[in-house]
C-alpha positions as CSV (number, residue, x, y, z in Angstrom):
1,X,21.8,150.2,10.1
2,X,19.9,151.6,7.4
3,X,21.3,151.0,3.4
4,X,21.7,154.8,3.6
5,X,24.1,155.2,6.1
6,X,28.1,154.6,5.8
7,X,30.0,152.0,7.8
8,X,33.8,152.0,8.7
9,X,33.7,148.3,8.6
10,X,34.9,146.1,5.0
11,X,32.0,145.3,3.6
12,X,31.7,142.1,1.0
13,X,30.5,142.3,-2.5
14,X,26.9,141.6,-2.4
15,X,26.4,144.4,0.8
16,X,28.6,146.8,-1.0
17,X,26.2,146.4,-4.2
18,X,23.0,146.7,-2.2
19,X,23.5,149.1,-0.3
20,X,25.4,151.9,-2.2
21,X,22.5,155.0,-3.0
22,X,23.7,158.2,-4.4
23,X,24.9,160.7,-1.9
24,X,25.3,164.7,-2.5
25,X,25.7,166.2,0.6
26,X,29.1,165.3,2.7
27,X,30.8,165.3,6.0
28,X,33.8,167.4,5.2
29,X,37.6,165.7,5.3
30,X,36.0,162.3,6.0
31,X,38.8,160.8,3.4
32,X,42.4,159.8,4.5
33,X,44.3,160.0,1.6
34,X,45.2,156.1,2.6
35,X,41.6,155.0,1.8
36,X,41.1,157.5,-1.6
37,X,44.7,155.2,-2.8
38,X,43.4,152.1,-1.9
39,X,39.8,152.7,-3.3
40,X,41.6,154.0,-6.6
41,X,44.4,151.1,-6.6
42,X,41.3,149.0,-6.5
43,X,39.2,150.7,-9.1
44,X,42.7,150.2,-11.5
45,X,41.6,146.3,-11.0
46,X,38.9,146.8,-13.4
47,X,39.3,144.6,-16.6
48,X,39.1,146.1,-20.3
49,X,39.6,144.5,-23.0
50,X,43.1,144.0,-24.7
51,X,44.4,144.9,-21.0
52,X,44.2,148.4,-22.4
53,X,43.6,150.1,-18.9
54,X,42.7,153.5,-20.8
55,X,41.3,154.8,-18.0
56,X,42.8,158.0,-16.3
57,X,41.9,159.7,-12.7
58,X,42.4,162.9,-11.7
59,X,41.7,163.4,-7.8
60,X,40.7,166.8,-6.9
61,X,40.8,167.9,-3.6
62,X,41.6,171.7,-4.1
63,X,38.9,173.8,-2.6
64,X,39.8,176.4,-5.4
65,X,39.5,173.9,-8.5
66,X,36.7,171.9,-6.9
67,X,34.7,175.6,-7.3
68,X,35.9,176.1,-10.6
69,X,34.7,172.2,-11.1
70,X,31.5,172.8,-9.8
71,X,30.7,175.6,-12.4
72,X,32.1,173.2,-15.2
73,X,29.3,171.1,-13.5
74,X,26.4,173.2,-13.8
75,X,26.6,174.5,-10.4
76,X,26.2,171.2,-8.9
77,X,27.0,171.5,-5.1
78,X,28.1,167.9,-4.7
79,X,31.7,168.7,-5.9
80,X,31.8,171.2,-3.5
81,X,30.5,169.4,-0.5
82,X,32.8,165.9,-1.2
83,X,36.4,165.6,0.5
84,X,37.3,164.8,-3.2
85,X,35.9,164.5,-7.0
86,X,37.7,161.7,-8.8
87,X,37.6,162.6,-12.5
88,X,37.1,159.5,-14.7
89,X,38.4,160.1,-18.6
90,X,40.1,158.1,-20.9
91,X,43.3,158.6,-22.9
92,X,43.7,156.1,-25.9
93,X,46.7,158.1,-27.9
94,X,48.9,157.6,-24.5
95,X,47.5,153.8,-24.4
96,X,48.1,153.6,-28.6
97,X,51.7,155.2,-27.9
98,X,53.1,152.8,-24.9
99,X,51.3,150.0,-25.9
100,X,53.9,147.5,-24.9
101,X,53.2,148.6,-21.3
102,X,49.6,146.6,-21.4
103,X,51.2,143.4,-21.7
104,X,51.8,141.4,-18.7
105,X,55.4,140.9,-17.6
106,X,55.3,137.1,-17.9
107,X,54.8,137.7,-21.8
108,X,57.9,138.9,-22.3
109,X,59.5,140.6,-25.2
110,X,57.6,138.7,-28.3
111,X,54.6,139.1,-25.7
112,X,55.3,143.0,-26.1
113,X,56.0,143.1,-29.6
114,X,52.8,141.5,-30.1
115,X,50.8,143.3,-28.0
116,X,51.7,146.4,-30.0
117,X,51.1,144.9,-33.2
118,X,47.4,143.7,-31.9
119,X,46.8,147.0,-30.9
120,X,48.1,148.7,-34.4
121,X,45.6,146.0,-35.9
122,X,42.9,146.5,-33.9
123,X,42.9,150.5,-33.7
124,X,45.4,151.8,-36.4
125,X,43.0,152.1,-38.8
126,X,40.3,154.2,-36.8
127,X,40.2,157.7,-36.2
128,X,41.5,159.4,-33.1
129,X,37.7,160.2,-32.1
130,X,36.4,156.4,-32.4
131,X,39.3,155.2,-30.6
132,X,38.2,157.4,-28.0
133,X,34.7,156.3,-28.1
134,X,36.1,152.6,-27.7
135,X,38.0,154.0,-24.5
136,X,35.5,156.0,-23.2
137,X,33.3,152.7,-22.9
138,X,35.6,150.5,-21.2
139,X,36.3,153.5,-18.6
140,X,32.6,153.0,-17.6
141,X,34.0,149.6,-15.9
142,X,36.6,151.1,-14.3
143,X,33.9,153.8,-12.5
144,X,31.9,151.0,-11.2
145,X,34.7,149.2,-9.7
146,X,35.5,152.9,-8.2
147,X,31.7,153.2,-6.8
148,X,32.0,149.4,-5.2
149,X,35.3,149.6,-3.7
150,X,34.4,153.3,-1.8
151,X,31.2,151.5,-0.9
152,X,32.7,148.4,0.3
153,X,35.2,150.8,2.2
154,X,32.5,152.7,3.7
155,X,32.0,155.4,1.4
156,X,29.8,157.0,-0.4
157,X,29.4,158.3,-4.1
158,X,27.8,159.9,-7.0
159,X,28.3,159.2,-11.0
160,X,28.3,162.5,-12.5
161,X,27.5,163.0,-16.0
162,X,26.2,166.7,-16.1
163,X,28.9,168.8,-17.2
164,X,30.9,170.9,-19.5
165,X,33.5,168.3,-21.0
166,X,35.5,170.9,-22.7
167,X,35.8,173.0,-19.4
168,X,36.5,170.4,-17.6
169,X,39.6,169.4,-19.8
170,X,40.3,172.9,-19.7
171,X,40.7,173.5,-16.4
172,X,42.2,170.1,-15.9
173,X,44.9,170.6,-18.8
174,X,43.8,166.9,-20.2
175,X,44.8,166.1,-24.3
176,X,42.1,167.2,-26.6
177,X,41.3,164.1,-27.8
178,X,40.3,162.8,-24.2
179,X,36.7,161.7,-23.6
180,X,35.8,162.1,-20.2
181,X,33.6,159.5,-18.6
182,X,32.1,161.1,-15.1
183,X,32.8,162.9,-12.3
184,X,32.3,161.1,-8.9
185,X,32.4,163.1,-5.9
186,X,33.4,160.4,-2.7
187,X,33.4,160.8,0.9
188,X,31.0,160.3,4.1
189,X,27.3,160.5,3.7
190,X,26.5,163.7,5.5
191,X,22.6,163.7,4.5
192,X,21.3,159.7,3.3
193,X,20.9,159.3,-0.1
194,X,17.4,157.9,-1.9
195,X,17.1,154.1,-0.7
196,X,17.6,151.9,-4.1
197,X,14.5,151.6,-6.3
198,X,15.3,149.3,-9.3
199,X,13.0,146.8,-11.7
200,X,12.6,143.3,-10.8
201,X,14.4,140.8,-12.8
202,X,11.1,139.6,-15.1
203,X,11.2,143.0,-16.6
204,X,15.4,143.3,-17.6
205,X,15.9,139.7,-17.8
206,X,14.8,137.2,-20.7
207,X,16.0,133.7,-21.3
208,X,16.3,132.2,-24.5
């Protein structure tokens, strides 16, 4: 089996890594709603810091919005062509408002009371738009944990980051202030993606 082609089986960490290519053409309803939970339960794993979790998904599987999608995208015939586009975007007003909710039961209520107070610190003094940028890059973790666990479930992918961010909110009815970090189409490879082409480790890696 070639790194190219999907797998049913569970794949570990290291195969799911080296073998995941970018697909855009798709077998069509090759995603039981089962696996699209699981792989977004597990994306929701990713860490960020604070335990701010500011990361959002919208799962579109409408044939009618996934063509109104498309155009926000430039046309790109991915969207289209995938069982379902998961819409990656970030919300740091709903995480600023329920802060409380980001601290881990065993904290309990001074646990809560500090985690909003850390986050009133940390954040109250910036503006609504460089919060966002703050919460736009920790989304970027939650997207590769989406693009390893669809892998390791024997899926296929593609980060988007070609399109119209204010249609897209639009026709998704998300807050102003949102920031949107991709659009990842998922399902079965229908054609194989490029095989992986990256640099070797002298040229991206120095020791000091």
């Amino acid at each position: 089996m070639t790194q190219t082609q999907t797998d049913t089986r569970i794949l570990d960490v290291a195969t799911a890594i080296e073998t995941r290519v970018s697909v855009r053409q798709y077998v069509p309803d090759s995603l039981p709603q089962a696996d699209l939970e699981r792989i977004l339960e597990l994306g929701s794993k990713a860490p960020s810091a604070f335990n701010a979790q500011p990361w959002r998904f919208v799962v579109v599987r409408s044939e009618a919005v996934k063509e109104q999608l498309k155009a926000a995208a430039y046309g790109q015939a991915q969207i289209t062509s995938a069982p379902a586009t998961i819409v990656i975007y970030s919300d740091m007003e709903d995480v600023m408002a329920n802060a409380a909710e980001t601290a881990h039961p065993g904290m309990g209520e001074e646990g809560k009371a500090r985690q909003v107070e850390t986050f009133q610190n940390s954040f109250g003094a910036m503006t609504v738009e460089q919060r966002a940028e703050w919460a736009n890059a920790q989304s970027y973790i939650a997207l590769g944990f989406l693009m390893l666990a669809a892998r390791g479930m024997g899926y296929d992918t593609v980060p988007m980051l070609g399109f119209d961010p204010e249609q897209v909110k639009t026709l998704l009815g998300l807050p102003a202030h949102a920031k949107i970090a991709a659009l990842l189409p998922i399902g079965k490879a229908a054609q194989p993606g490029f095989p992986q082409y990256r640099h070797p480790l002298g040229r991206i890696v120095s020791y000091k």
